[in-house]
C-alpha positions as MATLAB code, in Angstrom:
seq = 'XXXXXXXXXXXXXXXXXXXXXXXXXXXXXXXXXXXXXXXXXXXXXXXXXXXXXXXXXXXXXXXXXXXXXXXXXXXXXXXXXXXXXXXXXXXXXXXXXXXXXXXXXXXXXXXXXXXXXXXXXXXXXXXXXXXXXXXXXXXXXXXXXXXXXXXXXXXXXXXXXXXXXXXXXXXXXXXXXXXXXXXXXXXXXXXX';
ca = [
      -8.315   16.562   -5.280;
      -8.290   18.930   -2.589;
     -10.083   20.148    0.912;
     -13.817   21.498    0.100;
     -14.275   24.834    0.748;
     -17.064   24.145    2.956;
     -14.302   23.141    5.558;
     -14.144   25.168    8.321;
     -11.105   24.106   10.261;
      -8.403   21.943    7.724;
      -6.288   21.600   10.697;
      -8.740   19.221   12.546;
      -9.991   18.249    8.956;
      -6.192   16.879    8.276;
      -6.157   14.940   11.488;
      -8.394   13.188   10.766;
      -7.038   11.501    6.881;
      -3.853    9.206    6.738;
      -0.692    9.846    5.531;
      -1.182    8.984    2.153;
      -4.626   11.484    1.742;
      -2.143   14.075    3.334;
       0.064   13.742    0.589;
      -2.393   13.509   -2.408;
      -4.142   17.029   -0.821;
      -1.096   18.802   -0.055;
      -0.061   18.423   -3.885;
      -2.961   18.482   -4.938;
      -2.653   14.652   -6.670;
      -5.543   13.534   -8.081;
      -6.492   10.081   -7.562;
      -5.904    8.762  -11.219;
      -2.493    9.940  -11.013;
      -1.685    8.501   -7.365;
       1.750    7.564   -5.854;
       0.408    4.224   -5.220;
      -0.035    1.010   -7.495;
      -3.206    0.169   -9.359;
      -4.589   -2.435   -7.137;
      -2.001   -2.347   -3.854;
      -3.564   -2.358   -0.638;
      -2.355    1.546   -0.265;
      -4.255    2.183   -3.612;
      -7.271    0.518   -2.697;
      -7.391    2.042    0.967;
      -6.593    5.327   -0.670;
      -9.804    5.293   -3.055;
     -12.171    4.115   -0.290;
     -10.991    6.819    1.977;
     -11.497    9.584   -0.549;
     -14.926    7.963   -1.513;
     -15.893    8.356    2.433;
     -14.482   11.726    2.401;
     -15.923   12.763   -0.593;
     -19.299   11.657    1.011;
     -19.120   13.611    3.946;
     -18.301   16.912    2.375;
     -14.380   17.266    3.447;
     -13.187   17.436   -0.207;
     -13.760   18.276   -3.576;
     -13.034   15.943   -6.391;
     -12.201   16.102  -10.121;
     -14.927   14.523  -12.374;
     -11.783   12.130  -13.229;
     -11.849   10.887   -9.220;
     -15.610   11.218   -8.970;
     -15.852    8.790  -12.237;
     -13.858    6.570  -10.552;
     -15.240    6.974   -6.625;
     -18.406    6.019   -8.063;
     -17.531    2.590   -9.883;
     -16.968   -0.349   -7.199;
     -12.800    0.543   -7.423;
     -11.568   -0.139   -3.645;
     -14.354   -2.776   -3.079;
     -14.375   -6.438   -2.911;
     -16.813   -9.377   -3.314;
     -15.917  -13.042   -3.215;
     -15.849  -14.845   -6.477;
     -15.432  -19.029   -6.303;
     -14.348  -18.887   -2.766;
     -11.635  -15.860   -3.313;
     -12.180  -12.153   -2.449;
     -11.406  -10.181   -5.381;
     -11.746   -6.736   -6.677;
     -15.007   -5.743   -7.927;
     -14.040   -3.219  -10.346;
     -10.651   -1.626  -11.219;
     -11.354    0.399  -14.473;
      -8.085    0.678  -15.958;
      -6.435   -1.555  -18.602;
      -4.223   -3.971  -17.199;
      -1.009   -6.729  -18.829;
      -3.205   -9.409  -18.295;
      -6.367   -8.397  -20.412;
      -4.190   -8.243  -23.115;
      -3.927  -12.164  -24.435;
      -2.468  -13.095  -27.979;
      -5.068  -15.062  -30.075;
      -5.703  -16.191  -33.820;
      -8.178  -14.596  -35.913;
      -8.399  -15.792  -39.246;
      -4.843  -17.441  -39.382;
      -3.467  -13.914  -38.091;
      -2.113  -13.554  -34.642;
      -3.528  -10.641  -33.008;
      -3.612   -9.176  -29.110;
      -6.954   -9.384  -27.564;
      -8.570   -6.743  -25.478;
      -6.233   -4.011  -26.994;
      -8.203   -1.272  -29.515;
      -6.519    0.399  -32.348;
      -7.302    2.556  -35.477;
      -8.609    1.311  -38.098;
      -7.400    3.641  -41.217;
      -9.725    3.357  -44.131;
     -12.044    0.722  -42.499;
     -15.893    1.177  -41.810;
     -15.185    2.066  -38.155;
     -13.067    4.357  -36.689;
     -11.752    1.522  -34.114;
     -11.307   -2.008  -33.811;
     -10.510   -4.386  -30.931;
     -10.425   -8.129  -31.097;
     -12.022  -10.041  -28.561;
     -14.248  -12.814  -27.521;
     -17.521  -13.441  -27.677;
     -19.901  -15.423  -25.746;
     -19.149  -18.677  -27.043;
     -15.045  -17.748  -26.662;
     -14.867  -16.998  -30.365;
     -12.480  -14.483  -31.162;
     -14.119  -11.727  -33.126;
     -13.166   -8.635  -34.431;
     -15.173   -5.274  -33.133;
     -15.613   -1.858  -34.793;
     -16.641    0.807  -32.723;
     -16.093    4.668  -33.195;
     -18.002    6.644  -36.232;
     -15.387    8.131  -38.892;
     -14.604   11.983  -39.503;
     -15.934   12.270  -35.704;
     -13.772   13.475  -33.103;
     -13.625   11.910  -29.145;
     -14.469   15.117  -27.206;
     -13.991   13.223  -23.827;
     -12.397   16.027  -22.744;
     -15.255   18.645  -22.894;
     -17.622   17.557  -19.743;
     -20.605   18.980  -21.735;
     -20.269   17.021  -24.355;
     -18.688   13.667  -22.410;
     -22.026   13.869  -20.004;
     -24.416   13.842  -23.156;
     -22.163   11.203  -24.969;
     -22.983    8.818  -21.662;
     -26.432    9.454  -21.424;
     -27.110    9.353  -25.346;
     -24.716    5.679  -25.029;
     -26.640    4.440  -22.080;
     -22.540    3.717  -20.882;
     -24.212    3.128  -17.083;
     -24.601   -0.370  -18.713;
     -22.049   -0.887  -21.554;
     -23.047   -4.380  -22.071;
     -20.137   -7.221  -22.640;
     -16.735   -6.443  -24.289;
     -17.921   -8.095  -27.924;
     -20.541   -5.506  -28.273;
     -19.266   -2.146  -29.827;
     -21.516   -0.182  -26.866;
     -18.536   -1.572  -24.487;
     -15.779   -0.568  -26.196;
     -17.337    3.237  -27.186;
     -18.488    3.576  -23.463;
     -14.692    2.973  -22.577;
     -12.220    4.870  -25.117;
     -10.824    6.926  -21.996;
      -9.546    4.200  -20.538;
      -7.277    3.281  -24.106;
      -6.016    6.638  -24.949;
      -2.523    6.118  -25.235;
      -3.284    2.599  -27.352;
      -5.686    5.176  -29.375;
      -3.467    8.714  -30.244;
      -6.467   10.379  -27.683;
      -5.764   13.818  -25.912;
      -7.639   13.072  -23.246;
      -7.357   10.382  -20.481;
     -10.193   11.726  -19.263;
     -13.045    8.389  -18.900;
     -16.781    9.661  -20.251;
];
């Protein structure tokens, strides 16, 4: 993340961002990798501002931050009375339950490889009717190139991943590898 070239004047442009923006521009911190919590009140504020900024023309952002400026991260709807988050596209400790499939305990919501088996993935989740089932996703012998934009933008559109459809469909969990790449051995954080 940093000041757009277009910018004519950074001294008034700097002005005019908080303390925080400051920071993340001056070191050049890119909003994935912020100072601030997932979900505090500083991280939330931070993503909006660079999503107004961004908007405006006053910086330039990775296709990391623009992936996430454009999800509803930093924006909030009310759900059963509450105001929530709409969309914070990272895994978090509580998507990650323990469940029993087939008399085995296993952690829901958290992929891993699946050496030898038809897929090169597997998650175990729930479906629609709170079953847990177990999803393979991933073809074998190919390799995630989320990390080459090229390829990542034709993976997206091929995928249709601007709808991945619910978590027990294997769409959902192919659309979002980048966000499991440590659970997964990937190279790249990078989302699609």
């Amino acid at each position: 993340m940093r000041l757009s070239n277009e910018v004519l004047n950074e001294s008034i442009q700097l002005n005019d961002v908080s303390e925080g923006m400051k920071y993340h521009l001056d070191r050049q911190i890119s909003l994935l990798e912020s100072v601030y919590r997932i979900e505090s009140d500083s991280w939330f504020s931070l993503i909006n501002e660079a999503r107004e900024l961004w908007e405006i023309g006053q910086i330039d952002l990775t296709e990391d931050d623009l992936f996430l400026i454009s999800s509803d991260a930093g924006l909030f709807g009310i759900y059963e009375g509450e105001i929530v988050p709409l969309d914070v596209p990272f895994e978090t400790d509580e998507e990650i339950l323990e469940a029993e499939y087939r008399g085995k305990k296993v952690k829901l919501n958290r992929p891993f490889r699946t050496p030898g088996g038809p897929r090169k993935f597997g998650v175990y989740t729930k479906n629609q009717k709170g079953n847990v089932v177990k999803v393979g996703f991933g073809e074998p012998g190919m390799r995630v190139n989320n990390a080459d934009p090229k390829k990542a933008r034709s993976f997206v559109k091929r995928m249709g991943c601007d709808n991945p459809g619910p978590k027990w469909k294997a769409k959902y969990w192919s659309c979002n590898v980048g966000r499991y790449s440590k659970l997964l051995g990937l190279s790249s954080k990078r989302t699609w």
